[in-house]
C-alpha positions as CSV (number, residue, x, y, z in Angstrom):
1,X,255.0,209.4,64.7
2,X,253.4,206.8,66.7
3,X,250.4,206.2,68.8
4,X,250.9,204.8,72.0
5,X,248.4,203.6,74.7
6,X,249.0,204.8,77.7
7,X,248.2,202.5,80.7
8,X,248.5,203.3,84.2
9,X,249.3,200.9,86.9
10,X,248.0,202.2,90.6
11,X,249.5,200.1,93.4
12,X,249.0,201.9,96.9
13,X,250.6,199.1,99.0
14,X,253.6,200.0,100.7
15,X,255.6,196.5,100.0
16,X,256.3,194.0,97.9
17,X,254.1,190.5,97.4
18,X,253.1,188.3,94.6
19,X,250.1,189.9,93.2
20,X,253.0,192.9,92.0
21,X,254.8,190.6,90.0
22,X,251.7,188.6,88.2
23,X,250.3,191.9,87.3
24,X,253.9,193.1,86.1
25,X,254.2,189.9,84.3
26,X,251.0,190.4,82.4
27,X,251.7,193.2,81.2
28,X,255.0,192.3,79.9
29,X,253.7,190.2,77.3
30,X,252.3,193.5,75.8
31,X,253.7,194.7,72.7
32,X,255.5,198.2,73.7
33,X,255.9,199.2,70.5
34,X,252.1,200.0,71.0
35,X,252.0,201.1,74.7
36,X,253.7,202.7,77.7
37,X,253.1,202.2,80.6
38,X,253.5,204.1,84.0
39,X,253.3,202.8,87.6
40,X,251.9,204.9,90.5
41,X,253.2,203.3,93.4
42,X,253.8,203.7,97.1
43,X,257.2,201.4,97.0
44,X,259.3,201.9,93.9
45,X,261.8,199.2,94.8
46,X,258.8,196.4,94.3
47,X,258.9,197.6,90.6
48,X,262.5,198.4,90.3
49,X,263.0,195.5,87.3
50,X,260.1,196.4,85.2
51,X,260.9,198.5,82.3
52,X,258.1,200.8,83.3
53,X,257.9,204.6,84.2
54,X,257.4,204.9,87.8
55,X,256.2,207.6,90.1
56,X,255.4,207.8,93.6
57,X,253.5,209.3,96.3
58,X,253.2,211.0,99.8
59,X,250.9,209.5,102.3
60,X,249.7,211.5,105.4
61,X,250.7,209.4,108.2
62,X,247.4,210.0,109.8
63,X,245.5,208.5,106.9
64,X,247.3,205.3,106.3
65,X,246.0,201.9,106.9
66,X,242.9,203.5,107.0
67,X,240.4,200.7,106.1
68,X,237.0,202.5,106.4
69,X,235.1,205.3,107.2
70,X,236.2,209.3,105.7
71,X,239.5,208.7,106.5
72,X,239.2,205.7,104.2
73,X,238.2,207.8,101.5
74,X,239.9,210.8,102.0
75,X,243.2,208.5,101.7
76,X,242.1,207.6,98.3
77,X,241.0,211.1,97.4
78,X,245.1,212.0,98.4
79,X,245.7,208.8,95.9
80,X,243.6,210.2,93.2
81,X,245.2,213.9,93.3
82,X,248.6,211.9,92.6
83,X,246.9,210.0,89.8
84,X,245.4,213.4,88.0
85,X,249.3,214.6,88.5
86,X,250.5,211.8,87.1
87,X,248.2,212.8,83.8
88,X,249.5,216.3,84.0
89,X,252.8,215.1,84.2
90,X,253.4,211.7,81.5
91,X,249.9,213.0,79.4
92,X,246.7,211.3,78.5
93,X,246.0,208.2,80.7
94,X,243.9,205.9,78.5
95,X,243.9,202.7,81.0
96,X,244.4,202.4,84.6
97,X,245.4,198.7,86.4
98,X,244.3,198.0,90.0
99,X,247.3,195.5,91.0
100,X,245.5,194.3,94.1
101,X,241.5,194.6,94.2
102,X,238.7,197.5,94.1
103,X,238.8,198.0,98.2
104,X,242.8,199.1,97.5
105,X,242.8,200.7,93.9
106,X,239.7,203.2,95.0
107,X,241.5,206.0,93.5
108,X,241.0,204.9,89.9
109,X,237.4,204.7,90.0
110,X,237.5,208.2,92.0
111,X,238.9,209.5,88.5
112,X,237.3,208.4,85.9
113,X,234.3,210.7,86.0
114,X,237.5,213.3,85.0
115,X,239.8,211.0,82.7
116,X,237.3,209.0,81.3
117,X,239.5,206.2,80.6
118,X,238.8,202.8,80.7
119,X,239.6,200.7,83.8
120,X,241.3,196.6,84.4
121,X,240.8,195.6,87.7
122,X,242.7,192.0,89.5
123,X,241.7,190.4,92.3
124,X,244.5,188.3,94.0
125,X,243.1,187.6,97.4
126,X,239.4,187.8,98.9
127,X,237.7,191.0,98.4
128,X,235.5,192.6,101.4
129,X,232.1,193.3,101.6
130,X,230.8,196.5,101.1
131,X,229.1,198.5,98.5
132,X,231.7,200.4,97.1
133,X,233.5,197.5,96.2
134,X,230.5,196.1,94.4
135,X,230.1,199.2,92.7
136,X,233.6,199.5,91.6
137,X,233.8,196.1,90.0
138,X,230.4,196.9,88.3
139,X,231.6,200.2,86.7
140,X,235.2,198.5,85.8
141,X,235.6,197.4,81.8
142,X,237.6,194.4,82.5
143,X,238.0,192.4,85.8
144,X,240.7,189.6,86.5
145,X,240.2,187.1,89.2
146,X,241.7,184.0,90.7
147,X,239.2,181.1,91.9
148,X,239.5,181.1,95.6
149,X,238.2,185.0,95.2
150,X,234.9,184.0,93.4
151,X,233.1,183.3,96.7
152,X,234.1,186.8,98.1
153,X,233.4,188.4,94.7
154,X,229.3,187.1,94.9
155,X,228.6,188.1,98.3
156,X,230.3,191.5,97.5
157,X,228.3,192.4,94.3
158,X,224.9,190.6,96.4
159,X,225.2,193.7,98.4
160,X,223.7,195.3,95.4
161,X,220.9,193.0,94.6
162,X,220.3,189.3,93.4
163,X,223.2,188.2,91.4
164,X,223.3,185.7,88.6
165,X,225.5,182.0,89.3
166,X,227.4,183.5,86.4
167,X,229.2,186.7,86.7
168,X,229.0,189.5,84.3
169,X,230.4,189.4,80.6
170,X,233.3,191.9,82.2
171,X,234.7,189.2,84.9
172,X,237.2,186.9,83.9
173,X,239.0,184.1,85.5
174,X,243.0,183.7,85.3
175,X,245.5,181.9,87.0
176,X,249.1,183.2,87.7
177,X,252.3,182.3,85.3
178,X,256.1,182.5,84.6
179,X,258.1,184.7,82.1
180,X,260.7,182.9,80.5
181,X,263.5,185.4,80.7
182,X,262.5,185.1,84.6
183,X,262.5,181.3,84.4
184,X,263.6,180.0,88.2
185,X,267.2,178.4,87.9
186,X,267.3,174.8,88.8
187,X,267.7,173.8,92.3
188,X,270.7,171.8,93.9
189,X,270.2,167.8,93.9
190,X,272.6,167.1,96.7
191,X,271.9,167.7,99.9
192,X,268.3,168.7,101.7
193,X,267.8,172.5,102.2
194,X,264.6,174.2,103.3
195,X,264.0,177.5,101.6
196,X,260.8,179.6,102.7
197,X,260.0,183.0,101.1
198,X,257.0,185.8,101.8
199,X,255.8,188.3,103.6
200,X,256.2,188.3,107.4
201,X,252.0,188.7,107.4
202,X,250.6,186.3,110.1
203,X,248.8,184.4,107.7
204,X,251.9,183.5,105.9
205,X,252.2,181.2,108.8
206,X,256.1,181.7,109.2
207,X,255.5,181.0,113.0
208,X,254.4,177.5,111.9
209,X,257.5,176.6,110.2
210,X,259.5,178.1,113.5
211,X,257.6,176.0,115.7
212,X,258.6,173.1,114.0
213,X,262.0,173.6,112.4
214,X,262.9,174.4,116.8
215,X,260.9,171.0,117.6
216,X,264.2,169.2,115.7
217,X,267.5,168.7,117.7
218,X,270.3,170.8,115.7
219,X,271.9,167.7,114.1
220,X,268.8,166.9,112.8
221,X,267.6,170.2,111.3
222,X,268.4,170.9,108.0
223,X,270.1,173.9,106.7
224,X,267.1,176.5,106.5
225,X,266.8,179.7,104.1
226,X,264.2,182.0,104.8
227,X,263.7,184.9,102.7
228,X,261.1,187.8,103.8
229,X,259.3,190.9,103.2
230,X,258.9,193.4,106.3
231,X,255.3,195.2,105.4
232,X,255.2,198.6,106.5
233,X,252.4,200.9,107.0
234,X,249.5,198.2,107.2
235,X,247.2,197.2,110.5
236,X,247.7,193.4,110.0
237,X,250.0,191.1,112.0
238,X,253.1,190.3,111.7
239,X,255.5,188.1,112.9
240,X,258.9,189.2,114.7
241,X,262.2,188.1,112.6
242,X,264.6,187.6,112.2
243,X,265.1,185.1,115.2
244,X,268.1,183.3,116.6
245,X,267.8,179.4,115.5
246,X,270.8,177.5,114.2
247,X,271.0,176.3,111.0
248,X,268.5,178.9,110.2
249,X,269.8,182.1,108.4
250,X,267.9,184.9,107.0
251,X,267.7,187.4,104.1
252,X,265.3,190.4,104.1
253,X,264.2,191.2,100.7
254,X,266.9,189.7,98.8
255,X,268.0,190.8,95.5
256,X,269.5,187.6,94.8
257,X,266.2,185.1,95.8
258,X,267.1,183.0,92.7
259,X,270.4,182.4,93.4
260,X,269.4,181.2,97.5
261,X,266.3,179.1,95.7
262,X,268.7,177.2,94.0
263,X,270.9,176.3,96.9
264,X,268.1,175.0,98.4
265,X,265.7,171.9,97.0
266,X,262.4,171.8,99.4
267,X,260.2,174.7,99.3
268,X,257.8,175.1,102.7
269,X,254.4,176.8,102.1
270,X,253.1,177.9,105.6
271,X,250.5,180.2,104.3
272,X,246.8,179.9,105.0
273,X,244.7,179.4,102.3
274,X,246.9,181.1,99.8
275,X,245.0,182.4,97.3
276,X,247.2,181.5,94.3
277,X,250.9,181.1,95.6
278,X,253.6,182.6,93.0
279,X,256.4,181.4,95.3
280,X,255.0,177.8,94.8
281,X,255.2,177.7,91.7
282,X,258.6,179.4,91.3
283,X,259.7,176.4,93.6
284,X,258.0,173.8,91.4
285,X,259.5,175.5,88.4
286,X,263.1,175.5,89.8
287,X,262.7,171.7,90.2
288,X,262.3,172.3,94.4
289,X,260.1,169.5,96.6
290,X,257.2,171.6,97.7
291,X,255.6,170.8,101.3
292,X,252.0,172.0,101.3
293,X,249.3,172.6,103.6
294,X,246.1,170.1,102.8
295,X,243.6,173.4,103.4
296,X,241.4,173.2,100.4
297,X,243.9,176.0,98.7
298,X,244.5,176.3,94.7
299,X,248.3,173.9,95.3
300,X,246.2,171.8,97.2
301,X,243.5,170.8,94.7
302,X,246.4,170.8,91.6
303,X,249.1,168.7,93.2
304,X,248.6,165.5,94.1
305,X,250.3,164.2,97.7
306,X,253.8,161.7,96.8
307,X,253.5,162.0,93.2
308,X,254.4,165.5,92.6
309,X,254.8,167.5,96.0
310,X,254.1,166.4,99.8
311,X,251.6,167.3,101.7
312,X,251.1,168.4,105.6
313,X,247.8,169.1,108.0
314,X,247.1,172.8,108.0
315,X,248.1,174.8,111.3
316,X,250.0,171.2,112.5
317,X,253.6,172.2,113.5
318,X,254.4,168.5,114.5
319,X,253.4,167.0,111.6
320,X,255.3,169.7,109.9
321,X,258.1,168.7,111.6
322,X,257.7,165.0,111.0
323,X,257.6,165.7,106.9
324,X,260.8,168.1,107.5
325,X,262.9,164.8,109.4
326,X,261.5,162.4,106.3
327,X,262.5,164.5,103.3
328,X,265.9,165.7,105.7
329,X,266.5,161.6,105.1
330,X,265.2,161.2,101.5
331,X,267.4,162.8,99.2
332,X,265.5,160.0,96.7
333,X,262.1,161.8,97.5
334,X,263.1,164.9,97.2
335,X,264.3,165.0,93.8
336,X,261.3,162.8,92.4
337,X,259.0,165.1,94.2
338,X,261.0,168.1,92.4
339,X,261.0,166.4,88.9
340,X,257.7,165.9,88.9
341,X,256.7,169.7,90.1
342,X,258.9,170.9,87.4
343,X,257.0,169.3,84.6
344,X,253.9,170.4,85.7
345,X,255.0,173.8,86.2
346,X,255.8,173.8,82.5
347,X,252.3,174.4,81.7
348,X,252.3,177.8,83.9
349,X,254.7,179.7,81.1
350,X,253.2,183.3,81.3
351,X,253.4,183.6,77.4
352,X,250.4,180.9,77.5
353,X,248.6,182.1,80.6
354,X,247.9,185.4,80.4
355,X,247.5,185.3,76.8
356,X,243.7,186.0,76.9
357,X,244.1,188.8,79.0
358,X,247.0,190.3,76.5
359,X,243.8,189.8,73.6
360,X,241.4,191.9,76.1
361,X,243.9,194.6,76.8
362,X,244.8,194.8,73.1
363,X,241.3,195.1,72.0
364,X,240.9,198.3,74.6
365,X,243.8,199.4,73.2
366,X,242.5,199.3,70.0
367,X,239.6,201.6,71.6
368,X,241.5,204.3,72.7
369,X,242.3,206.3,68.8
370,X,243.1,209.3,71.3
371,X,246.5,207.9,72.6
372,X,249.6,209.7,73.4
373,X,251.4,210.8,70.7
374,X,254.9,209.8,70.4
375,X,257.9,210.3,68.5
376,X,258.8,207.0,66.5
């Protein structure tokens, strides 16, 4: 017989995006000999390759997308019935994750008073302002964030009082890496191909890259992949695809996104100040040339302009476009660019990156002598 912890993922966002896969990465690099771990989700499909368990939940049409106010809470009160089911259900939950930040993974903190366990909260984009939040992340055992967050995360816990420069003992930083096993294939070295992949959120900026890739005359415009996620159920904007554009094709939600990275060999990054950028790295790691925004961003401090990537004015489709027609000519370029990405995306190996975090985790682990029982 064997103890295993029992840690409990709660991701209430109805699509798939970055922030899913680094906190499904993490935990991958525990030892699972020595936990299981469950995943309450509201799309299945975003965690259809982890080897997790996997439940999900009903929504009341009327309370989604709520964003404040009772409705706001009562959504998360629905949330946290699912999560005390889920208990009922797989046993004892001795950790819950919050994939996304405190403002979304409510329903965690809503249980503990019950379940008592301990709670591991990330932050992969800017958190709002508001004293729940700051409560939240005060009451959470471990939090995870990425440094374009840490202004957000100040003026949320000031809410509360004067806050130290330093953050509490509980707040760590981390930055987003690779597993091995899911180690991007190699790009093509022959001839230029644009590959794009997110969400179809506004802020992506996939409108950008349209405006520019329909500013080139068709002999000029280089074969184009775009891969997207269609968000459902959320109050942001979005942009309309796919569109009619030749030379331009386009693959919702693709199962086979490595395979169409690797036909391609220059990555475009239209977001706006991306918090992190997964999909930048998995470019740089798959050898690609990746065209960046200069907007102050994580890439943009970390790459450096013609040595290892190339770099664009933020929210400019023209000079977009005129970076797109040099590379489109520069085979040379594009493959030195690549090279040089690739190397540096050595050092983002998620065996080496999120090691810390796998020592914290382990050490609540170790806290939790009341773990499910299970036949070994």
């Amino acid at each position: 017989m064997k103890h295993k912890t029992h840690i409990v993922v709660i991701d209430p966002i109805p699509f798939n995006g970055g922030s899913k896969v680094a906190t499904a990465n993490v935990l991958r690099q525990l030892d699972h000999e020595e936990v299981r771990i469950s995943v309450l989700t509201a799309d299945k499909q975003a965690w259809g390759n982890a080897n997790f368990t996997k439940m999900s939940f009903f929504e009341f049409g009327f309370l989604e997308n709520k964003e404040q106010g009772i409705a706001y809470f009562l959504r998360h009160l629905v949330i946290a019935f699912y999560l005390l089911l889920l208990r009922l259900r797989f046993g004892k939950i001795d950790i819950t994750v919050g994939a996304s930040g405190p403002g979304v993974d409510l329903a965690m903190y809503m249980v503990k008073p019950f379940l008592k366990q301990n709670i591991i909260q990330f932050i992969h984009g800017p958190v709002a302002t508001s004293r729940t939040i700051a409560r939240c992340l005060n009451h959470a055992d471990q939090v995870y964030y990425l440094h374009s967050t840490l202004g957000s995360i100040h003026k949320t816990l000031r809410v509360l009082g004067p806050v130290e420069q330093d953050l509490p003992a509980h707040f760590c930083l981390f930055e987003n890496g690779l597993c091995d096993e899911d180690w991007p294939t190699q790009c093509q070295i022959h001839s230029p191909v644009i590959f794009w992949a997110a969400s179809l959120l506004k802020w992506k900026g996939l409108d950008l890259l349209l405006e520019a890739l329909k500013g080139i005359d068709t002999l000029l415009r280089p074969q184009t992949h775009i891969c997207y996620i269609k968000p459902h159920s959320t109050q942001l904007a979005i942009t309309d695809a796919p569109v009619s554009l030749n030379k331009v094709k386009w693959y919702e939600s693709p199962a086979h996104i490595d395979k169409l990275r690797a036909s391609a060999n220059i990555f475009i990054s239209s977001s706006k100040n991306e918090p992190f950028g997964l999909s930048i790295l998995e470019a740089m790691a798959a050898g690609m040339c990746v065209l960046i925004p200069a907007d102050d961003a994580y890439w943009d401090h970390i790459l450096e302009d013609n040595i290892n990537c190339i770099k664009y004015q933020p929210d400019n489709a023209q000079d977009l476009q005129q970076k797109i027609l040099m590379l489109n000519k520069n085979m040379p370029t594009v493959i030195k660019m690549g090279q040089a990405a690739a190397q540096l995306a050595l050092h983002y190996r998620a065996s080496v990156q999120y090691q810390d975090i796998k020592k914290n985790i382990e050490m609540l682990c170790r806290c939790a002598p009341d773990s499910t029982l299970v036949n070994g």
